[in-house]
DSSP file (Angstrom, degrees, kcal/mol; ACC not computed):
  #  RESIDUE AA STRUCTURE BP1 BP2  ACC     N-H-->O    O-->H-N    N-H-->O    O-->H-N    TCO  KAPPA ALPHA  PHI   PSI    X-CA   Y-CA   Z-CA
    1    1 A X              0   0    0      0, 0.0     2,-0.1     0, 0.0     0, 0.0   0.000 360.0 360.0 360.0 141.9    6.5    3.5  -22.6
    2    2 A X        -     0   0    0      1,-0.1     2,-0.2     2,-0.0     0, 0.0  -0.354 360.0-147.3-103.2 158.8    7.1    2.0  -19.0
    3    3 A X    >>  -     0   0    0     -2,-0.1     3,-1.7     0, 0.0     4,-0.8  -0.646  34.4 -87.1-106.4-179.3    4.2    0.2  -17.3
    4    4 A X  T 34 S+     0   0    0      1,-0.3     3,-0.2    -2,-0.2    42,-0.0   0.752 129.8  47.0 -74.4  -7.2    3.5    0.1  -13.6
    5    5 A X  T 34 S+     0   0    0      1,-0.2    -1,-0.3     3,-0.0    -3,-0.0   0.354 102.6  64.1-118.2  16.2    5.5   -2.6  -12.9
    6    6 A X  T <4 S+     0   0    0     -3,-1.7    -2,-0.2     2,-0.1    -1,-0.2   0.530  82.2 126.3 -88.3 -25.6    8.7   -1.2  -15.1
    7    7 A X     <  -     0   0    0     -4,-0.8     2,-0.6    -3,-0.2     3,-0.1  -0.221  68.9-115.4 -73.5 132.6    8.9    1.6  -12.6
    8    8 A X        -     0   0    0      1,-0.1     3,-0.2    -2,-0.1    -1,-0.1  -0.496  46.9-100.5 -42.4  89.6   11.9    2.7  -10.6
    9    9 A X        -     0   0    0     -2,-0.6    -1,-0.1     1,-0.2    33,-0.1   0.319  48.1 -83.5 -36.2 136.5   11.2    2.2   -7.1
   10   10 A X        -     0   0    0     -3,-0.1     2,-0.3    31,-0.1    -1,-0.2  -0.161  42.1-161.5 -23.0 107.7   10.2    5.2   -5.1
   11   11 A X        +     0   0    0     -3,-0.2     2,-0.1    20,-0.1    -1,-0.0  -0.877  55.0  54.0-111.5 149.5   13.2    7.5   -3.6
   12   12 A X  S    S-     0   0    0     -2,-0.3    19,-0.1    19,-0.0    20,-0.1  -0.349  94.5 -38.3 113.0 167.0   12.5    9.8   -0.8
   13   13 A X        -     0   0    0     -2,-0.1    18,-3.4     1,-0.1    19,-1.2   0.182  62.0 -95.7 -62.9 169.9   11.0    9.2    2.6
   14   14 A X  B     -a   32   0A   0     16,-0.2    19,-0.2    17,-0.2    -1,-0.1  -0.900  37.7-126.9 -95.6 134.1    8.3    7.0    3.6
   15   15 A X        -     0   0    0     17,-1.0     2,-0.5    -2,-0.5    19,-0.2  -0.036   6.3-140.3 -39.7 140.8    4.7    8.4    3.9
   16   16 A X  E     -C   28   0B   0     12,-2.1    11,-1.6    17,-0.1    12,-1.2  -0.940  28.1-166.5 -95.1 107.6    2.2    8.1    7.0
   17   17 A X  E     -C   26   0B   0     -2,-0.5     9,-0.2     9,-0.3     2,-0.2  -0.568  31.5-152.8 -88.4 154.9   -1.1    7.5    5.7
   18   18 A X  E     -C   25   0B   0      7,-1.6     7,-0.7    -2,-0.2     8,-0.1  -0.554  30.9-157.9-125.5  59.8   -4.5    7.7    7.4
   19   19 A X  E     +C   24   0B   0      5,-0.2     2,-0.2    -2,-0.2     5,-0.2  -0.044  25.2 161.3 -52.1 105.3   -6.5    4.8    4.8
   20   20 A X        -     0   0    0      3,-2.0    -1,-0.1     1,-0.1    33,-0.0  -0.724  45.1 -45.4-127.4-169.2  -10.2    5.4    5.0
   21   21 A X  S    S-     0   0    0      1,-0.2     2,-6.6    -2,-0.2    -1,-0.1  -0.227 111.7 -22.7 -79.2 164.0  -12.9    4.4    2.8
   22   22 A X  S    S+     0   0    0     -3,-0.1    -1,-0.2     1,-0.0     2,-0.2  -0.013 136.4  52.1  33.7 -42.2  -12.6    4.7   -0.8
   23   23 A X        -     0   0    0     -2,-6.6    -3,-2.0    -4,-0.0     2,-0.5  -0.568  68.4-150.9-125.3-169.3  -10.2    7.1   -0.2
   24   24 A X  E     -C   19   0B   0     -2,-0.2     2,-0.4    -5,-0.2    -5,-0.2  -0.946  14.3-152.3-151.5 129.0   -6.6    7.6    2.1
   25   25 A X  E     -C   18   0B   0     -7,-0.7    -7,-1.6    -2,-0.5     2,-0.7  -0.678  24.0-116.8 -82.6 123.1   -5.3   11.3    3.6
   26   26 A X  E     +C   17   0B   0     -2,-0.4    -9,-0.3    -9,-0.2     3,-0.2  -0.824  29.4 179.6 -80.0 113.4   -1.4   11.9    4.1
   27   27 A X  E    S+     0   0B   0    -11,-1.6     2,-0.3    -2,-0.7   -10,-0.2   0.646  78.7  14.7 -92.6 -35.4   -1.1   12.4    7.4
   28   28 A X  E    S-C   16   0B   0    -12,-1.2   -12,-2.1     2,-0.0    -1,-0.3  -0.948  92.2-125.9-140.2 115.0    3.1   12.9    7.1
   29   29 A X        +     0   0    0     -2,-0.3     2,-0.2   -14,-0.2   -15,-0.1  -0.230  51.1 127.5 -82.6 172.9    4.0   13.5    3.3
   30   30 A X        -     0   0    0    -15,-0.1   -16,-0.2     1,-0.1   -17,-0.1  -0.876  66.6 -87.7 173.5-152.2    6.8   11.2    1.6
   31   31 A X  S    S+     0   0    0    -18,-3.4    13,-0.8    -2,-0.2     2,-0.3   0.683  90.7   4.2-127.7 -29.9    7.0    9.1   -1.7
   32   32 A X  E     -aB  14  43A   0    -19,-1.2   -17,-1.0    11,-0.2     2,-0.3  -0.810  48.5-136.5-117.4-179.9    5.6    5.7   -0.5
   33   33 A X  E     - B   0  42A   0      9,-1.5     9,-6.7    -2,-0.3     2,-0.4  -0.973  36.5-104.6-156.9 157.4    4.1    3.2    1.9
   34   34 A X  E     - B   0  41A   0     -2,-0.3    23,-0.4     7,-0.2     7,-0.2  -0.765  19.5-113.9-109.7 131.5    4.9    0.1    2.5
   35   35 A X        -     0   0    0      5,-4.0     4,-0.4    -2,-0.4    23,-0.3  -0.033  21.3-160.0 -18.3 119.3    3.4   -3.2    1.6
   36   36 A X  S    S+     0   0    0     21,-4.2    -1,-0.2     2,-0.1    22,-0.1   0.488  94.2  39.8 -89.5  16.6    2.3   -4.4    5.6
   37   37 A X  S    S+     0   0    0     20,-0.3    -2,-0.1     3,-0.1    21,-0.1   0.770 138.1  12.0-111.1 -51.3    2.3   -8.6    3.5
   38   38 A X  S    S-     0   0    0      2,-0.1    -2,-0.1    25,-0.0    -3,-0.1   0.730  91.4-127.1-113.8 -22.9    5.1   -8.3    1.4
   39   39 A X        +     0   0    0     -4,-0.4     2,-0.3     1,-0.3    -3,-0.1   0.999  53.4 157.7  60.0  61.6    7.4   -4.7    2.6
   40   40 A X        -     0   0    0     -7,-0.0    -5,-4.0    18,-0.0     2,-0.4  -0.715  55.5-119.1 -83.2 157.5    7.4   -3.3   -1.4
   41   41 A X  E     -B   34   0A   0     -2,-0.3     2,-0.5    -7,-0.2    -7,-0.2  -0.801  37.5-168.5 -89.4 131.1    7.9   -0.2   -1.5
   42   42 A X  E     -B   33   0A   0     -9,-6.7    -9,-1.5    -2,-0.4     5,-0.0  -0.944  22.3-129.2-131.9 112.1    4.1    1.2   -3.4
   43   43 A X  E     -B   32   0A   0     -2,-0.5   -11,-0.2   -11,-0.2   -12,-0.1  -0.139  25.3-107.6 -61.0 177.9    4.2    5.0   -4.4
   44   44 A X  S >  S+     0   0    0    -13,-0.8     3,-1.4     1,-0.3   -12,-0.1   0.846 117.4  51.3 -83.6 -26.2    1.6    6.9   -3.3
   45   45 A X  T 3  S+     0   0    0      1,-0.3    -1,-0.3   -14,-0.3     2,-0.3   0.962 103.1  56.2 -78.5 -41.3    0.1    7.1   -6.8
   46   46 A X  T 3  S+     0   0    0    -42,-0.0     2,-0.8     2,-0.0    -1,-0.3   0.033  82.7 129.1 -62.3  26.9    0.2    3.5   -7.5
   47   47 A X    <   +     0   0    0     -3,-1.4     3,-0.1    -2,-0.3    12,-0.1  -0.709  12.5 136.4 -88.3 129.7   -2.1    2.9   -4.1
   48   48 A X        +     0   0    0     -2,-0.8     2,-0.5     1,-0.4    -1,-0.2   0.572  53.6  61.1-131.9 -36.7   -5.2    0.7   -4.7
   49   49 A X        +     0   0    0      9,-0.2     9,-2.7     2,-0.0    -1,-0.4  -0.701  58.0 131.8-124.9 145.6   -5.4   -1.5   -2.0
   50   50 A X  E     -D   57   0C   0     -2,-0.5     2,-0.5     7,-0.3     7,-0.2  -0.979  43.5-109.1-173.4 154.6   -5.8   -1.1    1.8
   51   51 A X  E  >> -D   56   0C   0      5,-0.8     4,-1.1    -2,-0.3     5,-0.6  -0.777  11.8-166.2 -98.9 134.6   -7.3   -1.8    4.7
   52   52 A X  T >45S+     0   0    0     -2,-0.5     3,-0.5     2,-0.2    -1,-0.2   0.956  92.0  39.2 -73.5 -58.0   -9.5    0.4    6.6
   53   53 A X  T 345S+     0   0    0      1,-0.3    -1,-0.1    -3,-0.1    -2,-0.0   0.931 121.1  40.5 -46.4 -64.0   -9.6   -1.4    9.8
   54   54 A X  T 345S-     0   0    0      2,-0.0    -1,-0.3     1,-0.0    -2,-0.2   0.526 101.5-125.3 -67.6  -8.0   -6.0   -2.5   10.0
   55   55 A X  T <<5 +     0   0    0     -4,-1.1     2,-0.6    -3,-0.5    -3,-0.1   0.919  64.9 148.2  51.4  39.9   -4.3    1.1    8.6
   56   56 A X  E   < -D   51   0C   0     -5,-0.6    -5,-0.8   -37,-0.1     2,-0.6  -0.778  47.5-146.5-108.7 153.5   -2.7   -1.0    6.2
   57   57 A X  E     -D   50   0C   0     -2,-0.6   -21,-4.2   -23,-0.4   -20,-0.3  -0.878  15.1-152.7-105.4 158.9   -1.4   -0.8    2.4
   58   58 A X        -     0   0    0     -9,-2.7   -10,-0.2    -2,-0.6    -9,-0.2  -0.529  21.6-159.2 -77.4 153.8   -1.3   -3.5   -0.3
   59   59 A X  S    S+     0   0    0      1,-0.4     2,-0.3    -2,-0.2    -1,-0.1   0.316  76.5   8.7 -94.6 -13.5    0.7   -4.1   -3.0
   60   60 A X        -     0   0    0      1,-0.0    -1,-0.4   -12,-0.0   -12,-0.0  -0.897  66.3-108.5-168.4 177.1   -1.8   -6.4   -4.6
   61   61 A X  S  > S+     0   0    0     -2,-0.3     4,-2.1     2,-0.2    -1,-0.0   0.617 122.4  48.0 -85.5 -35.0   -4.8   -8.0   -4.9
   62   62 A X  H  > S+     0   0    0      1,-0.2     4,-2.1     2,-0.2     5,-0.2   0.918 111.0  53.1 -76.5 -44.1   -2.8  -11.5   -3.6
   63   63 A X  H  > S+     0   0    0      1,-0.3     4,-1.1     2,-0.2    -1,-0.2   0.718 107.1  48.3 -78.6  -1.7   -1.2   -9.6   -0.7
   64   64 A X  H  > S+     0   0    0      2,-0.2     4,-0.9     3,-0.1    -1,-0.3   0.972 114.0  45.7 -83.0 -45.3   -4.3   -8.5    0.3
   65   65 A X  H >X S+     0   0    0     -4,-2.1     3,-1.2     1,-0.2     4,-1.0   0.965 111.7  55.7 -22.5 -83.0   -5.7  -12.4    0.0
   66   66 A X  H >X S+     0   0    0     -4,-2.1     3,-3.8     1,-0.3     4,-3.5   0.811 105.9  52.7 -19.4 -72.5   -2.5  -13.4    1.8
   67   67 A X  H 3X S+     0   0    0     -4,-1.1     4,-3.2     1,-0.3    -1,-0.3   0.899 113.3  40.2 -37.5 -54.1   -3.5  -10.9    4.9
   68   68 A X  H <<>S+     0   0    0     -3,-1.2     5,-1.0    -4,-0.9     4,-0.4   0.352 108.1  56.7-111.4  38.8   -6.6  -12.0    5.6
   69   69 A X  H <<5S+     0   0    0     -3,-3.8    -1,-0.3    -4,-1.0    -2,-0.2   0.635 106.4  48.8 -69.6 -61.9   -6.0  -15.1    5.2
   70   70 A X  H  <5S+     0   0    0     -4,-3.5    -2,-0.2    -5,-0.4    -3,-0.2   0.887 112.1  58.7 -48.9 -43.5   -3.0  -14.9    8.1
   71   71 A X  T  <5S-     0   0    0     -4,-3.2    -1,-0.3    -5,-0.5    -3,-0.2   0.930 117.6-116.1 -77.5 -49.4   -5.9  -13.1   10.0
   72   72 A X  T   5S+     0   0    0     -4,-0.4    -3,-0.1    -3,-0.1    -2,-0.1   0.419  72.8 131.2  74.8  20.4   -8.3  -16.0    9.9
   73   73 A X      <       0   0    0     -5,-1.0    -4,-0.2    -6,-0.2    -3,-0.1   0.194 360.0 360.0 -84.3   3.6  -10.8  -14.2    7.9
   74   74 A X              0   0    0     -5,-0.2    -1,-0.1    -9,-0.0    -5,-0.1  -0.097 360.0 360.0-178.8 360.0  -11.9  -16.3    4.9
């Protein structure tokens, strides 16, 4: 059995996403989005983390840190 971080990277286009709260709409379908900290590629089913404000995804809990960090948030 694979875990999430065993998994083949995502083939196929990239998604447009519309990231609202709790939850995020496909605006353009595709197989991923991209990290805005780090540029992984994160399928659409492995998305947890995003920003409402910026329209961004995460890959993590650290890229998120990272981000608003950069911004001057924290």
């Amino acid at each position: 059995m694979m875990n999430i971080n065993e998994r083949l990277p995502p083939s196929g286009s990239e998604a447009l996403v519309d990231y609202g709260h709790g939850e995020f709409r496909v605006v353009r379908p595709g197989a991923f989005v991209r990290c805005a900290v780090t540029g992984a590629a994160i399928r659409l089913e492995d998305l947890r983390y995003w920003s409402v404000d910026w329209q961004e995804a995460y890959a993590s809990p650290e890229a998120v840190l990272l981000r608003v960090r950069r911004a001057g948030r924290s």
